[in-house]
C-alpha positions in Angstrom: 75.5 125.1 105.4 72.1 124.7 105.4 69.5 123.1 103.4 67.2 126.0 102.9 67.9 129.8 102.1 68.4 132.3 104.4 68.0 136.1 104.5 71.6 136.3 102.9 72.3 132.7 101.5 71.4 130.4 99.1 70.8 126.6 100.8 72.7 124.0 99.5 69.0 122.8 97.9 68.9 125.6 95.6 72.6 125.6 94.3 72.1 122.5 94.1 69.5 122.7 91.9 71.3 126.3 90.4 74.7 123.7 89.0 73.2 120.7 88.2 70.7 122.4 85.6 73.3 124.8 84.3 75.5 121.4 83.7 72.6 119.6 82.2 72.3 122.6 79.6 76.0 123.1 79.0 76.3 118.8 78.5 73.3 119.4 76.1 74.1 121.8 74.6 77.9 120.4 73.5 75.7 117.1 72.7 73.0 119.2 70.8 75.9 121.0 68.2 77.7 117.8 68.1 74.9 115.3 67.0 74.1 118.0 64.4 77.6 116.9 61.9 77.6 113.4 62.7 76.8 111.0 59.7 73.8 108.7 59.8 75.4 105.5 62.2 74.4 103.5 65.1 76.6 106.0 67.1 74.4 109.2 66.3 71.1 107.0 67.4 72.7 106.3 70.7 73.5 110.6 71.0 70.2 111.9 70.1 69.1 109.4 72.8 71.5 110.7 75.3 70.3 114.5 74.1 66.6 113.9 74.6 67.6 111.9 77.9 69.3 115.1 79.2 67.0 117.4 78.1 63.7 115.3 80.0 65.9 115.4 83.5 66.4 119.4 82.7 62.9 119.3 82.4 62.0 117.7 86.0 64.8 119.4 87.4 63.2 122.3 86.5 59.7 121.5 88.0 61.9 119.9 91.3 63.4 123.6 91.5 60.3 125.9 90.9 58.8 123.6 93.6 61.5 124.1 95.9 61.4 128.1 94.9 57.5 128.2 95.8 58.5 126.5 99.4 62.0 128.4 100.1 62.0 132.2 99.6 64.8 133.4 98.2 67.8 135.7 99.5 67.2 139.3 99.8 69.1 141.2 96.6 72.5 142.4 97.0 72.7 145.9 97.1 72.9 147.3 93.7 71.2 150.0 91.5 67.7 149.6 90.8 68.1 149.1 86.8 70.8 146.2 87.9 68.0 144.4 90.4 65.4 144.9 87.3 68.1 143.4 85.0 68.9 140.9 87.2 65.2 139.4 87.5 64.8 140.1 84.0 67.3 137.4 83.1 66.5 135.2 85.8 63.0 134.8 84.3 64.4 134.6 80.7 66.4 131.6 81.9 63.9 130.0 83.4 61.4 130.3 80.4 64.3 128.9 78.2 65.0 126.3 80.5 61.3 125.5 80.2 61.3 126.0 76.2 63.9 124.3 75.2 63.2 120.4 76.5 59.6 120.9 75.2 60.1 122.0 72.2 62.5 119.1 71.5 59.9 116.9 73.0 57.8 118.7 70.2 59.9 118.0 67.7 60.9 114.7 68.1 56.8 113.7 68.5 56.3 115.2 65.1 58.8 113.3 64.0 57.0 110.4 64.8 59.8 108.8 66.7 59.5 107.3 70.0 60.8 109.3 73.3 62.7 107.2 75.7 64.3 108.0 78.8 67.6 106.5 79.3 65.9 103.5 78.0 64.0 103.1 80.9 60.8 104.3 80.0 58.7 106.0 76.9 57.2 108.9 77.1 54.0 110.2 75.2 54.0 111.8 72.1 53.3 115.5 72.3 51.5 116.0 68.5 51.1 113.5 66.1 53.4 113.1 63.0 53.7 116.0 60.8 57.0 116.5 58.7 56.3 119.7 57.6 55.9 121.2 61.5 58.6 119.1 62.5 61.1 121.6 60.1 59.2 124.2 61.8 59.8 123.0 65.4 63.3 122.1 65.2 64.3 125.3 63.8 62.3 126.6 67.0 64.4 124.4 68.9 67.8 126.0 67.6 67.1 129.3 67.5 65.6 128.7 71.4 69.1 127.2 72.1 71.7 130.7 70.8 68.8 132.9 72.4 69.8 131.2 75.5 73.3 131.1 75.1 73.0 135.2 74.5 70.9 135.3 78.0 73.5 132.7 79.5 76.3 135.0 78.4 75.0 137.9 80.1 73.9 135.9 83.4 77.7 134.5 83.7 78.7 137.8 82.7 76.8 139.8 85.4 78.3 137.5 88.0 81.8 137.9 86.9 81.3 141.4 87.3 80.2 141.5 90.8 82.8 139.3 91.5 85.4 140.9 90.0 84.9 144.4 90.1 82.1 145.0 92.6 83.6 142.4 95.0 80.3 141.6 96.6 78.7 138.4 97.3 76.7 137.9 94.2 78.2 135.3 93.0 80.2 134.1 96.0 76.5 133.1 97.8 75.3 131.0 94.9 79.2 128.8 94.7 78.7 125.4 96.1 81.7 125.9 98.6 82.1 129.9 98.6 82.6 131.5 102.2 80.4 135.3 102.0 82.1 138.2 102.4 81.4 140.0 105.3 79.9 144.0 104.3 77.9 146.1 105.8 74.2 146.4 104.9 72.4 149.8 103.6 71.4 150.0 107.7 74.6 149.7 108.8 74.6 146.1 110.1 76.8 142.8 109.5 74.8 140.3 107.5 
């Protein structure tokens, strides 16, 4: 497999990049709703570090991949209807943008906070605003309501794929699966991919 895309595959850079973000936002995500009931202990400290930890590698991991992106074009579409390709981009710049959102905003909202921003105890990071409790209500609830718009868009991305899996049976989905073999099908032109 190779490390960079080709006319037809991802490269095992991307998906890398593709599975290791989407587990960093599903991890966070369980973290995120389960920090939210937990009663004031040591315990909760040590998750709300773990969630903010997660969230700052999302965050590089994002830069990391747009960088790669810029430097390795990406695959040529899958033959589809137009409104699916428009769809289809539609979403994938949603997910990025909420992939972007959501670690800065709770960057945002623990800096007005006041509290200090550590990553896995390694390092701190500056404050984005200075303290300000009444933003802070505003910012977190920015924060949540950034996190179900992303599930919604998540939803439909997964869902998409399913159904080009499933139902279309192209190669959608198989091409982005860290060990899926393409299908073979003939191109619009007639030729073997």
């Amino acid at each position: 497999m190779s490390l960079r895309n080709t006319e037809h595959h991802w490269g095992s850079v991307a998906k890398f990049f593709h599975w290791l973000v989407a587990l960093g936002i599903i991890v966070n995500g369980f973290w995120g709703l389960l920090m939210t009931g937990m009663s004031p202990s040591m315990n909760k400290i040590n998750v709300y570090a773990l969630h903010k930890s997660i969230g700052l590698t999302v965050l590089a991991l994002f830069f990391l991949r747009v960088a790669w992106r810029m430097f390795d074009r990406p695959p040529r579409d899958e033959p589809a209807p137009r409104w699916q390709q428009i769809a289809a981009h539609i979403t994938h710049v949603l997910l990025y943008a909420f992939v972007l959102a959501m670690p800065l905003t709770g960057w945002w909202y623990n800096s007005l906070h006041g509290y200090p921003l550590q990553w896995f105890k390694l390092f701190n990071l500056p404050a984005l605003a200075a303290k300000n409790d009444d933003l802070a209500r505003t910012a977190h609830a920015v924060h949540e309501y950034l996190f179900y718009l992303l599930l919604l868009v998540l939803v439909g991305h997964i869902g998409a794929a399913l159904k080009h899996h499933v139902f279309d049976q192209d190669n959608v989905l198989r091409r982005m699966l860290p060990f899926g073999r393409v299908r073979q099908s003939k191109t619009t032109d007639g030729e073997l991919p």
